[in-house]
N, C-alpha and C positions, 0 to 999 in steps of 0.2 A: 504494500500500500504506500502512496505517496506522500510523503509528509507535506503537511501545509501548514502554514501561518495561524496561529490560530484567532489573530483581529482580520487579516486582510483578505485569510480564507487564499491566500496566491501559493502555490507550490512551492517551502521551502528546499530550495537546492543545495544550501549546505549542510543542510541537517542529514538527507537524503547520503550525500558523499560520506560525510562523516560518520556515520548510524551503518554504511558499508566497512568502511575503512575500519574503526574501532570494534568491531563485530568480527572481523576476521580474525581465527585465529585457528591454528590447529588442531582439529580433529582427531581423533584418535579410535573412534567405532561410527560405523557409519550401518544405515538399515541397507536392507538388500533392495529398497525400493527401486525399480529403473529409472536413471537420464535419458531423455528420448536423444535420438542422437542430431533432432534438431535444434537441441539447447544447447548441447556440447560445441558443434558447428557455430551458435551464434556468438556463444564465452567464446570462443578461441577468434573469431572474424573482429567482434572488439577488442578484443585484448591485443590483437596487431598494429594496432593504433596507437602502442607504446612507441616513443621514441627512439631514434637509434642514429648513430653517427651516418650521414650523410646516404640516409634511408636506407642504412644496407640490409634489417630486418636478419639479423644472424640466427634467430632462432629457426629452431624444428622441433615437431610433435609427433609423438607417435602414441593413438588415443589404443589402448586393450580392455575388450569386454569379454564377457563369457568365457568360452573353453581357449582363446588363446591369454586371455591373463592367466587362469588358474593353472595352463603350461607355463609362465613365465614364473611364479610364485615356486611351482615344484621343481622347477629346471635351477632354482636360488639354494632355496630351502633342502635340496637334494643334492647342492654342490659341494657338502662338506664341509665348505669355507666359513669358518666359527668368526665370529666379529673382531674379536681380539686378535684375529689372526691375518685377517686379509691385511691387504696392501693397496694403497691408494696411487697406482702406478701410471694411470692417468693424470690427473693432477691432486694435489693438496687441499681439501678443504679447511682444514685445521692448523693450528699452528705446532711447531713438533713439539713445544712445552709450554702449557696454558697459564697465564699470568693475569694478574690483578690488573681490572676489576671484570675481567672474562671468567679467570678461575671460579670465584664466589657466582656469578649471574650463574655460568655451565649448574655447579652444583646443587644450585636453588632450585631450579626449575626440572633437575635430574629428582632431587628430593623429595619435593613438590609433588612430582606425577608418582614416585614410588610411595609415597603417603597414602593418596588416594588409590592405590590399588592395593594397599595389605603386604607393599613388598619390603622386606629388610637388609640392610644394607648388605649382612650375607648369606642374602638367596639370592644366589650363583644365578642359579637352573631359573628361576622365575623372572631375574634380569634379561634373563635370554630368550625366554619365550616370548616376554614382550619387545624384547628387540625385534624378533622374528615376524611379527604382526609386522612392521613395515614393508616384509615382501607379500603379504596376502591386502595387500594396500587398505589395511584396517579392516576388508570387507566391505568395502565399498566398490558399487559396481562399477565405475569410471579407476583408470589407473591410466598414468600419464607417462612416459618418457621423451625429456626433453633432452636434446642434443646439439652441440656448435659444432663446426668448422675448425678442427683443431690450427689451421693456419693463421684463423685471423687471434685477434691479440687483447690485451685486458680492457681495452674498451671496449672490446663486443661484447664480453662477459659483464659488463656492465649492462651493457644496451639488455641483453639477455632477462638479466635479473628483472629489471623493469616488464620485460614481459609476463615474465612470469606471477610478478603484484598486481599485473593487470586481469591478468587469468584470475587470480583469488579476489578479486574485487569486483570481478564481472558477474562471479559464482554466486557473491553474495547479492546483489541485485536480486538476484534467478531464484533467492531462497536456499541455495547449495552450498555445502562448506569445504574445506579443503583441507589438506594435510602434504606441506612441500616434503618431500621425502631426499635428504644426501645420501640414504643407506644404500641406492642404486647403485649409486656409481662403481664402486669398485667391481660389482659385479659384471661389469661390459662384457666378461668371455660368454657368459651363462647369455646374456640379456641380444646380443650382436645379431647371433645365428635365428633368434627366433623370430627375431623382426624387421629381419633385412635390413641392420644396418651398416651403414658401407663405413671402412676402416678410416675415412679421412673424418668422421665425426666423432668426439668425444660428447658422454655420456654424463651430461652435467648432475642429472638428479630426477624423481618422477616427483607422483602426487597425485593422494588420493581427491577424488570427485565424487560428491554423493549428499545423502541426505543425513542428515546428525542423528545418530541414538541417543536421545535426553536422558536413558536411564540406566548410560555406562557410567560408571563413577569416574573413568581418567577424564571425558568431558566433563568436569569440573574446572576440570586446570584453565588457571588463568592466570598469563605470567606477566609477572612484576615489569613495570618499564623505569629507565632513569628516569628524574625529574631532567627539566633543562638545562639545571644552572651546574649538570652533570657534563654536558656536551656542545652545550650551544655557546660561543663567544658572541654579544653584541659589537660590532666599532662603527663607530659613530666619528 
């Protein structure tokens, strides 16, 4: 529904953006309910509308529903490759030793979510299950991988990014929530074969698409953001 004014009765449009924007947030169980695949088409047609250095549009999608996501989830989850163990031989999402005030945010929100599920900090086995929910894309029936150009350079990966908040902001309009997933990438050997993709693209991250289960308890989570006067300089 559209927000409006409530003296001038006019469509308010920043409430609207905003009410998308601050609503988004990661998802972590979604219903098995269907995305028609002409809502998907219409999120991904807007969301290319994201900006990019001198229109070059470096992103790529690759949408998986039915029986080829749940091959891509078993083709993961059957690869052996325990999280603690892989290797990010594509590129680096992480930095090789996490420092302040990254370390504490990481931990909060690591904590945070294992609260709301009953997990303690050593269950091993139960860390890893829920880890492992990122390749059954929560269960939700949209699963995304996104892919660059390994040629072009960190300002595509910027232009990229941008698509990508556009994607999650489009979803919310739509009613739909999202969940950006990095836990892909390393997996590119598993993930390549099943979806044609050709070796000159690197395998930035997916993301689940779907509808929110209100009665999973990790949908609780809602994480902490800096204040301003944490990152913003004014000069004047």
């Amino acid at each position: 529904m559209l927000a409006r004014d409530r003296k001038s009765g006019d469509i308010d449009e920043q409430a609207i953006v905003d009410e998308a924007l601050t609503s988004r947030r990661s998802v972590r169980a979604f219903l098995p309910t269907p995305v028609e695949d002409a809502t998907i088409r219409d999120i991904l047609a807007v969301a290319a509308r994201a900006p990019s250095g001198t229109n070059m549009q470096p992103w790529k999608a690759y949408v998986v529903q039915g029986e080829k996501k749940q091959a891509l989830s078993e083709a993961i989850l059957n690869s052996g490759m325990r999280p603690e163990k892989i290797a990010w031989d594509e590129y680096k999402y992480y930095p090789d030793q996490f420092f302040e005030p990254y370390l504490t945010r990481r931990r909060a929100v690591g904590f945070a979510l294992y609260s709301l599920l009953g997990i303690g900090r050593r269950d091993v086995e139960k860390m890893r299950a829920q880890h492992d929910r990122n390749f059954t894309f929560f269960d939700a029936p949209v699963g995304m991988i996104f892919t660059i150009d390994r040629r072009l350079n960190m300002g595509s990966w910027v232009d990229h990014g941008m698509f990508l908040q556009s994607i999650m902001i489009a979803a919310r309009g739509r009613g739909l929530h999202t969940c950006p997933q990095a836990a892909f990438a390393p997996y590119h050997r598993q993930i390549r074969p099943l979806l044609s993709i050709p070796e000159e693209e690197i395998i930035v991250c997916g993301m689940a698409l779907g509808y929110e289960d209100e009665s999973k308890p990790e949908n609780q989570l809602r994480s902490e953001r800096a204040p301003l006067e944490e990152f913003v300089t004014f000069v004047k």
